[in-house]
N, C-alpha and C positions, 0 to 999 in steps of 0.2 A: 423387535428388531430381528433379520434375516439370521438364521444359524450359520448362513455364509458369513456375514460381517463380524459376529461376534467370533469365528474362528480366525477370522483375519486379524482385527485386532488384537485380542489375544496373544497371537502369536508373534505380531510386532511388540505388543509391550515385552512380551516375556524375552524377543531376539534382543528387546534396545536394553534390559538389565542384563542379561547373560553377557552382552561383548561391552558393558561396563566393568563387571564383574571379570572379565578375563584381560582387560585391557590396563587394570588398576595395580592387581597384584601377579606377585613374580609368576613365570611359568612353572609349572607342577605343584607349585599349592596347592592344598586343598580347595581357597574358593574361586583359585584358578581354574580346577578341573569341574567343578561346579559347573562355573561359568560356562565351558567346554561344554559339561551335558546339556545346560539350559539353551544353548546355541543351536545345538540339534534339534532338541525339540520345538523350539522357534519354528525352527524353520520348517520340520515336520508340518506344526500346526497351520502356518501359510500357507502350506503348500495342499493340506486338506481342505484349505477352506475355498482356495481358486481350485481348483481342480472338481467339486463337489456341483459349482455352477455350469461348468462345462456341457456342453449335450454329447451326447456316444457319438453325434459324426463325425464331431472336431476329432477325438479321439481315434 
């Protein structure tokens, strides 16, 4: 499998438990702000894994 796909997905699994996780318990809990970081890093990882396929011209 592509190291573009496996960073895509990746990073949807880990966005769709983090805004489970922050959507469940109260705001400022602990596995509220959890969730919080795992949301960033979601999307971080999406966002490495489109961006990676990209060519320099688009950019």
């Amino acid at each position: 499998m592509e190291r573009f796909v496996r960073l895509i997905v990746a990073g949807g699994v880990v966005l769709v438990v983090a805004l489970w996780l922050a959507a469940l318990f109260e705001r400022g809990s602990t596995l509220w702000i959890v969730g919080t970081a795992l949301a960033v890093l979601g999307i971080g990882v999406l966002t490495a894994g489109i961006f990676s396929e990209l060519e320099a011209s688009v950019l």
